[in-house]
NUBA-575646 format. One record per residue: y, x, z of N, C-alpha, C in turn. Coordinates in steps of 0.05 Angstrom, whole numbers, padded with zeros to 5 digits, always signed. Atoms other than C-alpha are relative to their C-alpha. Layout:
BEGIN
YXZYXZYXZ;...
END
This chain:
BEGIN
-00010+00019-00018-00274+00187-00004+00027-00011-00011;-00026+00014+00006-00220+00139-00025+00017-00021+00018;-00018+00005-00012-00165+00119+00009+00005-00040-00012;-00003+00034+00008-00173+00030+00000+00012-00016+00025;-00001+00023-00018-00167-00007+00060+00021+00009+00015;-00022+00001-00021-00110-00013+00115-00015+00011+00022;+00009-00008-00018-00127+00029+00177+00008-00016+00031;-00004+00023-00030-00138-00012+00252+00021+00011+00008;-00017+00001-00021-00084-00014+00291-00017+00020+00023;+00014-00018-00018-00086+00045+00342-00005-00004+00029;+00006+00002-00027-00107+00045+00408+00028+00006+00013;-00032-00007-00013-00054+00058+00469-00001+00029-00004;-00008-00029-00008-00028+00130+00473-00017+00017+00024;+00008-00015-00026-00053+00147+00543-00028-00005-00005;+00024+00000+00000-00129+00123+00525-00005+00015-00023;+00015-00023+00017-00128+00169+00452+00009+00025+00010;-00003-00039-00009-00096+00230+00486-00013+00011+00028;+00022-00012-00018-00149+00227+00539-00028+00003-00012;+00023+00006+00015-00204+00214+00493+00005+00038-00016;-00010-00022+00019-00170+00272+00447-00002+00027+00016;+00001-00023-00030-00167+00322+00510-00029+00003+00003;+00031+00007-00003-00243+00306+00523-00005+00020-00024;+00012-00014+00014-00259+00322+00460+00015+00028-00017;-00007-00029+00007-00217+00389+00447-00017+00020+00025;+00012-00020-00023-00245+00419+00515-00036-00011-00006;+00039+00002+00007-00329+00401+00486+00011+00011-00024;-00003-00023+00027-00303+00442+00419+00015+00026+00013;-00010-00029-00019-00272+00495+00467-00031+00009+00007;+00014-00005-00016-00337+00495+00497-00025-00003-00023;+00019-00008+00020-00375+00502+00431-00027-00024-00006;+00012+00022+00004-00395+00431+00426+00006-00014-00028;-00002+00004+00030-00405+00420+00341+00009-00030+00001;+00005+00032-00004-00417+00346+00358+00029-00011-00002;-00040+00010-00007-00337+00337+00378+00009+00000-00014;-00012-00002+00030-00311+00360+00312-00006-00018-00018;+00005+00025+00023-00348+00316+00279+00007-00027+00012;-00020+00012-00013-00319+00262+00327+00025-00010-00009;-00026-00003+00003-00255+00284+00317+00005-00002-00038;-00001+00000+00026-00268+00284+00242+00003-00030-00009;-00004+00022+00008-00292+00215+00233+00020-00017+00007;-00023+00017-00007-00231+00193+00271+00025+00001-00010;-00018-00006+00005-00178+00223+00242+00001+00009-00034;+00017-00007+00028-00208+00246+00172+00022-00025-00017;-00014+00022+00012-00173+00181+00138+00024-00001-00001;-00032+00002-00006-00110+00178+00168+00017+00020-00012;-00009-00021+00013-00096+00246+00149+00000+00008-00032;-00004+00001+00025-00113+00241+00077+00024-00024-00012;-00030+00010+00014-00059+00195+00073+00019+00006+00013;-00020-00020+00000-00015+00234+00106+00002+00022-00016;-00007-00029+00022-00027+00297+00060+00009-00015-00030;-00004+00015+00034-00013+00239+00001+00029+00008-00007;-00033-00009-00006+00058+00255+00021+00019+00029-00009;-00009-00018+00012+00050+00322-00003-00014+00015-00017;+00019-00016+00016+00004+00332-00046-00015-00030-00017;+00014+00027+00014-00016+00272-00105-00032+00002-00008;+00031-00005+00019-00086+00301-00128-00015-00003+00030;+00020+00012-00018-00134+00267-00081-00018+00023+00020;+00028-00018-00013-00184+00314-00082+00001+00028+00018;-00013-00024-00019-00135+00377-00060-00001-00012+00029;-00003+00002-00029-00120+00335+00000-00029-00003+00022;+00016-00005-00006-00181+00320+00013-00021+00027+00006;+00022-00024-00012-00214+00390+00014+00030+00018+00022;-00020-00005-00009-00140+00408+00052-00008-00004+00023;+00005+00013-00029-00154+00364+00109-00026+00010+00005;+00024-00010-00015-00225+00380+00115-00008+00033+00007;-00011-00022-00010-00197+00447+00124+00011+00001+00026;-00020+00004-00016-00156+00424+00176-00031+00000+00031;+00017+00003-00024-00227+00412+00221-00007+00033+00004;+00012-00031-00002-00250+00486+00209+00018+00019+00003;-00019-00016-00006-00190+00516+00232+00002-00013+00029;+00001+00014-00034-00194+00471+00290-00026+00020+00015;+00016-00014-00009-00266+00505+00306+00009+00023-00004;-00015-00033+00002-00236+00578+00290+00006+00002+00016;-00020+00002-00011-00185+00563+00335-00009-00009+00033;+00000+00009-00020-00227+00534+00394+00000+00010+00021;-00007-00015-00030-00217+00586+00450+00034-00011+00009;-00025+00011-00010-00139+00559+00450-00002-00026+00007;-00002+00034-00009-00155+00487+00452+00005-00003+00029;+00005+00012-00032-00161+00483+00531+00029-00001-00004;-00025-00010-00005-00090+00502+00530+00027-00018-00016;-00012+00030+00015-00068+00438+00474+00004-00021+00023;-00003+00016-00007-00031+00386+00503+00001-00027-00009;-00002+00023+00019-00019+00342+00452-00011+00005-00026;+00028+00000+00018-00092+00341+00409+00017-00011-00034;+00003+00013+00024-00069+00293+00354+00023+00012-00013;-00025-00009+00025+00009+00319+00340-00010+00036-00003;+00005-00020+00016-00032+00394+00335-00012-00002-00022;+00006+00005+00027-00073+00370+00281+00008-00001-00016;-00015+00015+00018-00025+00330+00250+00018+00032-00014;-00013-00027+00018+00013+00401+00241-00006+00019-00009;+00014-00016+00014-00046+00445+00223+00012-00012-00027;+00009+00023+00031-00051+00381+00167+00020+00015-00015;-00024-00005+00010+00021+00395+00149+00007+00025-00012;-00002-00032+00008+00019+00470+00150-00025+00007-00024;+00012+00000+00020-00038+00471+00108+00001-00015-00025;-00002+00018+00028-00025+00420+00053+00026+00013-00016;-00022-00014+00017+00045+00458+00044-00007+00030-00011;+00000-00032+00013+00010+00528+00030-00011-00013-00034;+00001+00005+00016+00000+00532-00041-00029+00002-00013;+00030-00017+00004-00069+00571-00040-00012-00024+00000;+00019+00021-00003-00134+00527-00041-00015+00018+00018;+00019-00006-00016-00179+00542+00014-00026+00004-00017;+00026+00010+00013-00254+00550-00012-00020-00004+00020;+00022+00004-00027-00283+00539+00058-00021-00030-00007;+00015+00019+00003-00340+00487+00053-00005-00017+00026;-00004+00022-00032-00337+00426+00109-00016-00020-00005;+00014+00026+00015-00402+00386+00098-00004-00017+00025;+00012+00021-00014-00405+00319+00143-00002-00023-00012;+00018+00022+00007-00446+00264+00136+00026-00028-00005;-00022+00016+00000-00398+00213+00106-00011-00030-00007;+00020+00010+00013-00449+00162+00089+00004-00033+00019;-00009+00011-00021-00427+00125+00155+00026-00021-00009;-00035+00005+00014-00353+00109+00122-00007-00023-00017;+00003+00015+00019-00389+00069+00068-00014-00020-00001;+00019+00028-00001-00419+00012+00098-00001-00027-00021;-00012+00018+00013-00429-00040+00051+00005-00032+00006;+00000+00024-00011-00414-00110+00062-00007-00021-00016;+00007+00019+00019-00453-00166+00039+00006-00026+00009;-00011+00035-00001-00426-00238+00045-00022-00020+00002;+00022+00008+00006-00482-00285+00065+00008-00030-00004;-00010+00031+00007-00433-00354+00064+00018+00001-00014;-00036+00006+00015-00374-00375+00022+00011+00005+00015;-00021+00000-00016-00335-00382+00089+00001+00036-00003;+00000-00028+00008-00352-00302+00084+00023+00009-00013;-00020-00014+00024-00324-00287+00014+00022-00008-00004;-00019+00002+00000-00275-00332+00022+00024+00021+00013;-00011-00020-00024-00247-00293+00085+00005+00026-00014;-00003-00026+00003-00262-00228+00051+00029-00002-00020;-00014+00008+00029-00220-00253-00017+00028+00007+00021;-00030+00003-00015-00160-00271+00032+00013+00031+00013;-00001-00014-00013-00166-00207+00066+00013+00031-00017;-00012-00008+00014-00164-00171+00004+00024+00000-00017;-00030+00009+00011-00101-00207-00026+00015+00014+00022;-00024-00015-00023-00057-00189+00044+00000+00022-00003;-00003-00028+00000-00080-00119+00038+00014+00000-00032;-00021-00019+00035-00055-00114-00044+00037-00009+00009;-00027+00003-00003+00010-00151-00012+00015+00024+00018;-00021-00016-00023+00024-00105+00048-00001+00022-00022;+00000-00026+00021+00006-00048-00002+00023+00004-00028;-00026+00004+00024+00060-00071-00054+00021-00001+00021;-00007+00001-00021+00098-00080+00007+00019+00032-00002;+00005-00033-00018+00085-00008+00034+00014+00019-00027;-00002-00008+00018+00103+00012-00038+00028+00010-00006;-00037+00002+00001+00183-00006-00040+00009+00017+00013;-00015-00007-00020+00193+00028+00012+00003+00033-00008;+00004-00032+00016+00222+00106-00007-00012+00023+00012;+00025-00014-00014+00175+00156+00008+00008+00013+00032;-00004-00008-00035+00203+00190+00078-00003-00021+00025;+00005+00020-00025+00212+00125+00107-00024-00013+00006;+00024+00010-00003+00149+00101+00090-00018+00017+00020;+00007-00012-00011+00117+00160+00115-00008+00002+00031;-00012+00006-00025+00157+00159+00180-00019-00032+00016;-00001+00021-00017+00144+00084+00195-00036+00004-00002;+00030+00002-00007+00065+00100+00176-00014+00015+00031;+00000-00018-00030+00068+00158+00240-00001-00022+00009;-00007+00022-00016+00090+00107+00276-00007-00022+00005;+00015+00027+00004+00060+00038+00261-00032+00000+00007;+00033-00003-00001-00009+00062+00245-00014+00017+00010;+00019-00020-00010-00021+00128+00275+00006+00002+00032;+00006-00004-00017+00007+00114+00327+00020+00022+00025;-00012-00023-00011+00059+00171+00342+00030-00021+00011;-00027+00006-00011+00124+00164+00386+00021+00005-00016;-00031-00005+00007+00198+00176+00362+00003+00016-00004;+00000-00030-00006+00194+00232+00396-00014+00024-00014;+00017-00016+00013+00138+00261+00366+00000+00006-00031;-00001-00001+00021+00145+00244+00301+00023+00017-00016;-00023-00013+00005+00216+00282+00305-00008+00019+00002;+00011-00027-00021+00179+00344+00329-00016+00003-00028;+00016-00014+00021+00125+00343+00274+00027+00002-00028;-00011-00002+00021+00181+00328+00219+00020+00009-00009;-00017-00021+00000+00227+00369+00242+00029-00021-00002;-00026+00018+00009+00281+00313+00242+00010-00013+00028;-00016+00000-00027+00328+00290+00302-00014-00035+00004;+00003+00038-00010+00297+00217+00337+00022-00014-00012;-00010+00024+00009+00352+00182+00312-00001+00003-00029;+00009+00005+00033+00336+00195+00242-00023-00014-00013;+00026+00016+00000+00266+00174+00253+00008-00023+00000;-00001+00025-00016+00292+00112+00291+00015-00013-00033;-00008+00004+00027+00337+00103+00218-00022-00008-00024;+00033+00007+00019+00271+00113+00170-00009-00025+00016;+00021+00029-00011+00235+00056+00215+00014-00024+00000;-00016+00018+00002+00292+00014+00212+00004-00006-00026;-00007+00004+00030+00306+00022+00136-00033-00013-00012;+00032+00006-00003+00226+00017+00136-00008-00032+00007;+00007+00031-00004+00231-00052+00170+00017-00022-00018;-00016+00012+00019+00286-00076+00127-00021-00012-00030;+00012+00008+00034+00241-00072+00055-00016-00015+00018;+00030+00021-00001+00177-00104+00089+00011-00024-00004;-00005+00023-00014+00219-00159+00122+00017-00013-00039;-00001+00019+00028+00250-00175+00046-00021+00000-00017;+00019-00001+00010+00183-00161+00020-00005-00032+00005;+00003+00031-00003+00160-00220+00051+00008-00020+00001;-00029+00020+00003+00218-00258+00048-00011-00010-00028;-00001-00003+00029+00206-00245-00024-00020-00024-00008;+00028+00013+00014+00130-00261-00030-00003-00032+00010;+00005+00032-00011+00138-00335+00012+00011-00007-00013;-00018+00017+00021+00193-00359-00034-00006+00001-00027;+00018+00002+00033+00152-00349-00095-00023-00016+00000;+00030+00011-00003+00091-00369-00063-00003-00025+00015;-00003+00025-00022+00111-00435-00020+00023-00010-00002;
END
C-alpha cells in the first residue's frame, strides 16, 4: 500500500466518535467485521503518521497493522474507551517507537483501496491531470514545512484531532500545538504566495 493521494477531509468530531464507539463495543462483543471497519478507515492515515517515526514504508506498514491486532487482544477493555480514535492513534505511537518488529500476520482484503480509474472523456483526464498537479503542489507545500509542525497541523487538518487532543497524544502543552499550526500556516500561506507569482 502506498501512501499517494491526499486524504478527504474528515467528518465532524461528534459523528466519528459515535461511529468509533459503535464500532469498539461490536469488537468488544467479538464482532471481526468492526476491525476490519476500523481498519479500512484508519489504516491510511496512520501509515502516515508512523512516517513520522519510522522512514521504511514497509516497517510502518506491518507496525500499524499491528496496531488492529492489539486492538482485538485488547477487546474486553474497549467498552470502557472513551476516545476510540486518540487510543489508536497511541497504540500507533507506542508501537512504531518500540524497536522490536512484531511478526504477527494481519491479512485484509485490500483489493478495495485500489480501485482503478478509467477516464472515459477528455473533460475526465483533464480534471484528473489538474487534480494531480494541486496534489504534487500541496505536497511540495506539505514538504517546507519542518517535520513536528507538519505533523501537528496533519492531526489537526486531516485527521481531524482537537488542540486538546493532539497535546495529550504528543505529550506537548496546547499552546505549543496552537504554535506548530500557526508556524504550519505560515509556510503553506508563502507556499502559495510563492507558486501564484511564478505561475500568473
Amino acid at each position: 500500500m502506498k501512501i499517494k493521494k491526499p486524504l478527504p477531509l474528515p467528518k465532524s468530531s461528534n459523528c466519528t466518535l459515535k461511529e468509533d464507539l459503535d464500532l469498539f463495543q461490536k469488537i468488544a462483543e467479538g464482532q471481526y467485521a468492526a476491525i476490519e471497519v476500523l481498519f479500512n478507515k484508519y489504516y491510511e492515515a496512520l501509515c502516515r503518521f508512523g512516517l513520522n517515526y519510522q522512514k521504511d514504508i514497509s516497517i510502518v506498514e506491518e507496525k500499524i497493522a499491528d496496531v488492529f491486532i492489539i486492538l482485538w487482544n485488547k477487546k474486553n477493555e474497549l467498552k470502557q474507551i472513551e476516545k476510540p480514535k486518540s487510543y489508536i492513534y497511541v497504540i500507533a505511537k507506542n508501537s512504531l517507537k518500540k524497536p522490536t518488529k512484531s511478526h504477527l500476520n494481519f491479512s485484509i482484503d485490500a483489493q478495495q483501496n485500489n480501485i482503478l480509474f478509467s477516464p472515459s472523456t477528455e473533460e475526465e483526464i483533464i480534471d484528473k491531470e489538474q487534480k494531480e498537479i494541486n496534489a504534487k503542489i500541496i505536497q511540495s507545500i506539505l514538504n517546507s514545512i519542518p517535520k513536528k509542525s507538519r505533523q501537528i497541523f496533519e492531526l489537526s487538518r486531516i485527521d481531524g484531532f482537537k488542540y486538546r487532543e493532539i497535546s495529550e497524544l504528543m505529550d506537548l502543552s496546547p499552546r505549543t500545538v496552537e504554535n506548530h499550526i500557526a508556524l504550519a500556516m505560515k509556510y503553506i500561506s508563502k507556499g502559495l504566495r510563492d507558486f501564484h507569482q511564478k505561475n500568473y
